[in-house]
C-alpha positions as CSV (number, residue, x, y, z in Angstrom):
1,X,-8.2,52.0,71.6
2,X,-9.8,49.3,69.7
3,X,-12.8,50.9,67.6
4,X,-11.4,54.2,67.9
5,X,-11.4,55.6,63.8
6,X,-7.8,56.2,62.7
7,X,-7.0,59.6,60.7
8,X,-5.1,59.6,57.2
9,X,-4.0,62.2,56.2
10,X,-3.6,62.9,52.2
11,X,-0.2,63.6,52.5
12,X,0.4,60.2,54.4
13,X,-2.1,58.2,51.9
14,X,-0.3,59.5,48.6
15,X,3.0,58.4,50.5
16,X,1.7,55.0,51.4
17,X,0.1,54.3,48.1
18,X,3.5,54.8,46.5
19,X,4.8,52.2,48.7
20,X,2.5,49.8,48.3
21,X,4.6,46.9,46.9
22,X,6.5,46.9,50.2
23,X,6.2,44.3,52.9
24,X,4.0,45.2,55.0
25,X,5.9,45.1,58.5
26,X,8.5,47.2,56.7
27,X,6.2,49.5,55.3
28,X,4.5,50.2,59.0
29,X,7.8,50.8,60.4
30,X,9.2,53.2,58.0
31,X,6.1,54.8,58.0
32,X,5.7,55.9,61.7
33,X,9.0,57.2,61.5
34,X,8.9,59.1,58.5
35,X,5.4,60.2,59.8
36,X,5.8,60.5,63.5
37,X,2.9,58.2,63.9
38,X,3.0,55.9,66.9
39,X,-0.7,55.3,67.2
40,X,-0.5,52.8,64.1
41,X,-0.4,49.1,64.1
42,X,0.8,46.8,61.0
43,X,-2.7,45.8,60.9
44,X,-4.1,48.9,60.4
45,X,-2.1,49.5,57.7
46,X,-2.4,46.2,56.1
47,X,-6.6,46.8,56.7
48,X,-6.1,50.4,55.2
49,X,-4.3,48.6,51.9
50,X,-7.0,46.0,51.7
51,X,-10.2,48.3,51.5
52,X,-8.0,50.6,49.0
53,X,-7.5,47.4,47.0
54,X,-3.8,47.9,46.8
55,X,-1.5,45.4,46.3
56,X,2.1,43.7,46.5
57,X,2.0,42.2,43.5
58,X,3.6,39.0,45.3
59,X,1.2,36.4,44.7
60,X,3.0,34.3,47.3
61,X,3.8,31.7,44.5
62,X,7.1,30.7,42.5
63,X,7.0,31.9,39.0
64,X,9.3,30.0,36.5
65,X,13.3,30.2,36.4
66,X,12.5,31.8,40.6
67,X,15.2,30.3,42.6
68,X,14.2,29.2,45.8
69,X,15.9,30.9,48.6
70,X,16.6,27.5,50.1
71,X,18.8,26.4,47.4
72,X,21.8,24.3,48.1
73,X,21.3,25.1,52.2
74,X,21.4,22.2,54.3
75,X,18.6,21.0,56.2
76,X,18.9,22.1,60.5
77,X,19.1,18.9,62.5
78,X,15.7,18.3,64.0
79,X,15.7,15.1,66.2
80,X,11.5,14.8,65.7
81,X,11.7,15.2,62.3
82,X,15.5,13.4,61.7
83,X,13.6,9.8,62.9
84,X,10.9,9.5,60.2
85,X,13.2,10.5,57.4
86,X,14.2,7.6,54.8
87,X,18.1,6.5,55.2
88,X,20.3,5.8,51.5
89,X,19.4,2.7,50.8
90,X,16.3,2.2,52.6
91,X,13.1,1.1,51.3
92,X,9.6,2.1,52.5
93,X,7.6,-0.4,53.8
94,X,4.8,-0.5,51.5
95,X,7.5,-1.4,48.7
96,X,7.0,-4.7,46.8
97,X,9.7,-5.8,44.8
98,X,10.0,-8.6,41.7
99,X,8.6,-11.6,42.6
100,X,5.6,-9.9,44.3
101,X,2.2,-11.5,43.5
102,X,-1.2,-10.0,44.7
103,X,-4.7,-11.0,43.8
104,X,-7.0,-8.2,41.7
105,X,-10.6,-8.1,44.2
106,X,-12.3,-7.3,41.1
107,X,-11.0,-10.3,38.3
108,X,-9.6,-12.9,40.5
109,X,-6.3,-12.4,38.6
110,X,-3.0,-12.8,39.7
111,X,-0.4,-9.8,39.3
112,X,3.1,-10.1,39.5
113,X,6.1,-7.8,40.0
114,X,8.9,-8.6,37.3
115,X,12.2,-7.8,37.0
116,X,12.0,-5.8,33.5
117,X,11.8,-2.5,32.8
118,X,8.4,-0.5,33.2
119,X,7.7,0.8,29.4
120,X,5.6,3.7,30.6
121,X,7.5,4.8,33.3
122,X,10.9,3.6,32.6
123,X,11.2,1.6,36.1
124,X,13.3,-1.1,36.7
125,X,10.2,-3.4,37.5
126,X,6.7,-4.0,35.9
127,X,3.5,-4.8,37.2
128,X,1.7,-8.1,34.8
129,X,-0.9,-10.7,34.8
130,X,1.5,-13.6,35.7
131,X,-0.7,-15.8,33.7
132,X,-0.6,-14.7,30.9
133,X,3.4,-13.6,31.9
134,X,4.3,-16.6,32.0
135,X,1.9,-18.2,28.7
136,X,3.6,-15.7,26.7
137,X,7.0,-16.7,27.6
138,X,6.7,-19.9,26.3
139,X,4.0,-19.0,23.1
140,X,5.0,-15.4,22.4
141,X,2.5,-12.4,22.2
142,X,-1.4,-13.6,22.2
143,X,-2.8,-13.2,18.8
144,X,-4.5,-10.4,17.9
145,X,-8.0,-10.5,18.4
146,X,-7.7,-13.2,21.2
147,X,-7.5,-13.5,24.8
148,X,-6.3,-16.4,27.3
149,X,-9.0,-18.5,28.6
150,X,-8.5,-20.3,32.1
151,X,-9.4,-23.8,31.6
152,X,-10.2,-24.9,34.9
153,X,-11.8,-21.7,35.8
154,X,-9.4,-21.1,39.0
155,X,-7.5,-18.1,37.7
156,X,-4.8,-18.4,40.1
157,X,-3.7,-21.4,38.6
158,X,-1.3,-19.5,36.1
159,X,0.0,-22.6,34.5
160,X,0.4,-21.8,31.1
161,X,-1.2,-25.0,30.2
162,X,-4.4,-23.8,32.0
163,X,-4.7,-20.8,29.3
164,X,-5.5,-21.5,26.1
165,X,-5.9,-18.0,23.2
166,X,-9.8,-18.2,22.1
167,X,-11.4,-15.7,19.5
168,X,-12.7,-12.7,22.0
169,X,-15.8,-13.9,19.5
170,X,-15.7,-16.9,21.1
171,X,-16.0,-16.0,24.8
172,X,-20.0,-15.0,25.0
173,X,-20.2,-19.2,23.7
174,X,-18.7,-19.6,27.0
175,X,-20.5,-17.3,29.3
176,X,-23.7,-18.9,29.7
177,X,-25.3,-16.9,27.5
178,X,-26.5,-20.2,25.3
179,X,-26.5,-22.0,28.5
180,X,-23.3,-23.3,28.1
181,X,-21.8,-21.6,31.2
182,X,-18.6,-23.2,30.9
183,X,-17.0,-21.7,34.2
184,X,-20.1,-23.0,35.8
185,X,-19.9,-26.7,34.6
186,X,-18.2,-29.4,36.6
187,X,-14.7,-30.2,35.1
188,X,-16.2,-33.3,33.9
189,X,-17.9,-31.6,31.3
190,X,-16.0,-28.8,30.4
191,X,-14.3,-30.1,27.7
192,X,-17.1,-31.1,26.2
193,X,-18.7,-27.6,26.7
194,X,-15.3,-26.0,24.9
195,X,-15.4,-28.4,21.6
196,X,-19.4,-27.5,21.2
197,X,-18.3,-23.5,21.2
198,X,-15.0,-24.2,19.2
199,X,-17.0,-26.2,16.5
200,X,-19.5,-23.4,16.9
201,X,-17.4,-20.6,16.1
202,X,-15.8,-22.5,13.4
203,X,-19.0,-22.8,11.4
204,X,-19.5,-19.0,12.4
205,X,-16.4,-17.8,10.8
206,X,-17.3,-20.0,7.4
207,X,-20.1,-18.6,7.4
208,X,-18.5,-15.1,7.7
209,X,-16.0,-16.2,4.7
């Protein structure tokens, strides 16, 4: 009867306490026969083992060098599950292979998937800015210290002749912030914008020695 206070005997809790690293449902079984006990439930034992504090010592998790039990079974056929599973050979639909271009939300930059292998990952495909992709192919690395300017201002214009390598010194000449705001300017007057901060810097770094 549900409520109704279960006896233990000493005898019985020594016996169980002994056995504690036993499965449960194993444990309950062997113990109403060894015991003659059929007014028991699993869960009375398991709640009996829970206020005592005793455990398995199974932590339910796989410790290092554990083999799991599955190992080298083959999967049962299950037609629900058998139609969502990925074929040899088949590629998800989210993949994006070399040739790829997407637009950063944040930049306005153009990336590009390329056929060469990932450094950092060892992939057979990389992820790059495609302008300055495909400026380096044709100049080699940027200098150190500099950084490709877009020219016309429309970044996805990845024409390597629309990047030129400016001093990262040079940039803040360019932003605006001594009203030059060369993105800003009409195209007209860019160039003229560009030579003012080029001749600017230039006195800048004689300056510097």
């Amino acid at each position: 009867m549900k409520g109704h206070p279960i006896t233990w005997f000493p005898e019985e809790m020594a016996w169980l306490e002994a056995r504690q690293d036993w499965p449960r449902a194993e444990l309950h079984k062997a113990f109403c026969w060894f015991w003659k006990r059929d007014d028991l439930t699993v869960h009375a034992i398991k709640a009996l083992f829970q206020r005592k504090g005793w455990k398995t010592g199974r932590t339910g998790c796989f410790v290092k060098g554990q083999t799991p039990p599955n190992k080298g079974k083959k999967m049962p056929h299950n037609e629900n599950s058998a139609r969502t599973q990925f074929r040899k050979g088949q590629r998800p639909h989210t993949y994006r292979g070399p040739g790829h271009e997407s637009i950063d939300n944040k930049d306005g930059y153009v990336w590009l998937i390329v056929e060469e292998t990932n450094p950092h990952t060892g992939a057979a495909t990389r992820r790059v800015q495609k302008h300055k992709w495909l400026w380096e192919k044709l100049n080699g690395p940027v200098p150190e210290g500099h950084v490709l300017k877009c020219l016309d201002s429309d970044k996805t214009n990845c024409d390597p002749s629309n990047w030129e390598a400016l001093p990262k010194s040079m940039l803040p000449r360019l932003s605006g912030r001594w009203n030059l705001g060369y993105d800003e300017a009409s195209p007209e007057v860019k160039p003229t914008i560009m030579a003012i901060a080029k001749l600017e810097q230039k006195a800048r770094d004689l300056k510097n020695g």
